[in-house]
N, C-alpha and C positions, 0 to 999 in steps of 0.2 A: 442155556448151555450151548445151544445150536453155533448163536450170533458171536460167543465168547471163542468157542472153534475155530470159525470165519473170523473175527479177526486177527487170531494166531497164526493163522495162515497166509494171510493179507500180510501183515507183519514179516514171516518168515520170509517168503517172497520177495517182498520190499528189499530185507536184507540180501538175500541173496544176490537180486540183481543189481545194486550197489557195490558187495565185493567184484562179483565181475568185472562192472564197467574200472571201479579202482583199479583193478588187477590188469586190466586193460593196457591203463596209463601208466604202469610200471614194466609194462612188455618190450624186451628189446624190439625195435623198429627201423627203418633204415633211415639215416639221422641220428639214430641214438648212440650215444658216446657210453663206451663200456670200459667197465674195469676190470680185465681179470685174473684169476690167481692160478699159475700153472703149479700144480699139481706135485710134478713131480721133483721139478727145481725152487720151487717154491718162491718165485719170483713173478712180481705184478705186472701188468703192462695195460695199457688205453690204448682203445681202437676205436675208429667212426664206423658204423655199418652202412655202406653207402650202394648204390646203384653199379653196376657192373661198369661202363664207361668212366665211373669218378672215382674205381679204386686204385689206391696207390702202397700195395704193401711197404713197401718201406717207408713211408709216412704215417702207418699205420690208418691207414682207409680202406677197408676190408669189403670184398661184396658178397652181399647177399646170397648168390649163387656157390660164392667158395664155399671148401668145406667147414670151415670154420663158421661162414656168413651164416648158412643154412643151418648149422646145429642155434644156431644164436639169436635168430631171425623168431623172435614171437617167447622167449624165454625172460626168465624173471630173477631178480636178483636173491641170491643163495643158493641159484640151483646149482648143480651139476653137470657139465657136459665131456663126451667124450669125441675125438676126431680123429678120422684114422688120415695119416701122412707118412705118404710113401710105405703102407705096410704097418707102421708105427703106431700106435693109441698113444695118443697126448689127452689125458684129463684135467679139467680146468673147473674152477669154480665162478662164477658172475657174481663178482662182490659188491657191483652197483652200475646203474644203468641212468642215465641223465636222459630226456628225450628234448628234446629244442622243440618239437612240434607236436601238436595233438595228436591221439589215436584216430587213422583214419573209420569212418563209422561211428566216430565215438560225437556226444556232444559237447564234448570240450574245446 
């Protein structure tokens, strides 16, 4: 019964650090091309999450450090985010996240 434990356990594990590292690869990152649904107007829009020096809002190249970049930065598709501008809460949904590049740390 002991060994049968052990490896439910071993098993369990297994699983679990596979969801991670998947969920990983699903994590907005900077590079990663986002979809998202504004909340309130109910209208889509794509953005690149990019380095501070490469963004370009109105090309929709967004950086990491904004306040949009940061709520988005490490976030996974269906979530929820909310951002405050100028005073304002804009809630948005991440309807999907494209990454051109592996997770760093990760071994993909």
């Amino acid at each position: 019964m002991k060994n049968h434990l052990s490896l439910v356990r071993i098993v369990e594990d297994f699983k679990n650090k596979s969801t991670r590292n998947i969920n990983r690869v699903y994590q907005a990152q900077i590079g990663s091309k986002i979809k998202l649904l504004d909340k309130q107007t109910f209208t889509s829009s794509r953005i690149t999450l990019t380095e501070p020096d490469d963004s370009d809002p109105n090309s929709g190249k967004v950086s990491y450090l904004s306040a949009l970049g940061s709520e988005l930065l490490g976030s996974v598709s269906g979530q929820n985010i909310s951002v405050d501008v100028f005073g304002r809460i804009i809630d948005f949904q991440v309807l999907s996240i494209i990454n051109t590049q592996p997770p760093k740390g990760g071994n993909h």
